[in-house]
C-alpha positions as CSV (number, residue, x, y, z in Angstrom):
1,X,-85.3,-27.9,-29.5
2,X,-86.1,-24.5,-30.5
3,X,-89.1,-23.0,-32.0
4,X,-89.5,-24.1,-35.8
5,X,-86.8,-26.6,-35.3
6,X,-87.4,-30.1,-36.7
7,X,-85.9,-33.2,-35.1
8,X,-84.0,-35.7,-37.5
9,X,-86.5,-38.2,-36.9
10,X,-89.8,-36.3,-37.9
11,X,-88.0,-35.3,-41.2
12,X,-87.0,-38.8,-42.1
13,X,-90.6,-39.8,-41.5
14,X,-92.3,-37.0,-43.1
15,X,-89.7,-36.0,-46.0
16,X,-92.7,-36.5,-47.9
17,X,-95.0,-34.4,-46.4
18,X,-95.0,-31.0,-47.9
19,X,-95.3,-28.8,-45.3
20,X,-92.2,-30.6,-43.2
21,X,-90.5,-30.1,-46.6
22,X,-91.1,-26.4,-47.4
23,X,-90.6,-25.7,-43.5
24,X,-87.0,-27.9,-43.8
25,X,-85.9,-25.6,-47.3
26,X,-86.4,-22.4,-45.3
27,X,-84.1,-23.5,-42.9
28,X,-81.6,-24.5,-45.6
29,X,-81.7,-21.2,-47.5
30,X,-81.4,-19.6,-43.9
31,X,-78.6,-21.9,-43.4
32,X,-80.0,-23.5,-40.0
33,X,-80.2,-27.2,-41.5
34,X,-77.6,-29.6,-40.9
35,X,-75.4,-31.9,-43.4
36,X,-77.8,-35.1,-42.7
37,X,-80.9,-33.0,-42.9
38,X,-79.4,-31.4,-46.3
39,X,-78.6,-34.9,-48.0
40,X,-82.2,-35.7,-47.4
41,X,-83.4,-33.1,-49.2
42,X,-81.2,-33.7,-51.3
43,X,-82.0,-37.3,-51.9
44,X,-85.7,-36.6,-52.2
45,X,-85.6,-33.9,-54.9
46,X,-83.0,-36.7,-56.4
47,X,-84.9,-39.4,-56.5
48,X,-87.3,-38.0,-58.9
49,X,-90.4,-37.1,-56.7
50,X,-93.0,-35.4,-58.3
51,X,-92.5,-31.8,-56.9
52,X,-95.1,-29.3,-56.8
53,X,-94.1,-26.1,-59.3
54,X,-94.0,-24.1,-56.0
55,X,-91.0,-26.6,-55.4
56,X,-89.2,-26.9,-58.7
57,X,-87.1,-24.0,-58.0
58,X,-86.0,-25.4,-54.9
59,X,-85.5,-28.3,-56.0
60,X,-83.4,-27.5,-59.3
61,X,-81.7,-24.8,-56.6
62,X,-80.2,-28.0,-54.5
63,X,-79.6,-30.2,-57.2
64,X,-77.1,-27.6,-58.5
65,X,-75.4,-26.7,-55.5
66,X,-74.6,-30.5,-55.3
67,X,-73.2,-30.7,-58.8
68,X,-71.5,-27.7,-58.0
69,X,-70.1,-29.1,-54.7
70,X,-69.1,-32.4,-56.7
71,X,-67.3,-30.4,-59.4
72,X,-65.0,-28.5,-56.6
73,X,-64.2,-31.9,-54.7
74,X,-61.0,-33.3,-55.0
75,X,-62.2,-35.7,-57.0
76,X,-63.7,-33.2,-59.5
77,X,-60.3,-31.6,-59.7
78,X,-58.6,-34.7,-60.0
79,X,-60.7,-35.4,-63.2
80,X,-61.0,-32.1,-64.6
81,X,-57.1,-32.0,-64.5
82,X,-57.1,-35.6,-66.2
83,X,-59.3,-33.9,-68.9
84,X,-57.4,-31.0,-69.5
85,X,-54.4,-32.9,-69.9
């Protein structure tokens, strides 16, 4: 494990802890995290946690991307296409 790396199991302990958190969203906006560490952030900023305003940029930030992600799926497609007829 390298310096500033964070292994899966600390970070499903401490998702709550804000200083595992903030250390975990510089590694996703440096692209370093991986898909399971992603969904948990994404899952946390989800779920409706109350967020420091240090974090609500963040945290609006990742919820887009996913919508953004879910609207380019095939599934997103799929229904857009339904839509538009």
């Amino acid at each position: 494990m390298e310096d500033g790396e964070i292994n899966n199991h600390s970070i499903m302990k401490d998702i709550r802890n804000k200083e595992i958190r903030q250390q975990l969203n510089i590694r996703y906006l440096d692209a370093e995290t991986s898909p399971a560490e992603e969904k948990m952030l994404l899952d946390y900023y989800e779920r409706g946690h109350q967020v420091d305003d240090d974090e609500q940029a963040f945290a609006q930030m990742i919820r887009m991307e996913n919508l953004n992600a879910s609207l380019l799926s095939d599934e997103g497609v799929e229904e857009f296409d339904r839509i538009a007829g």
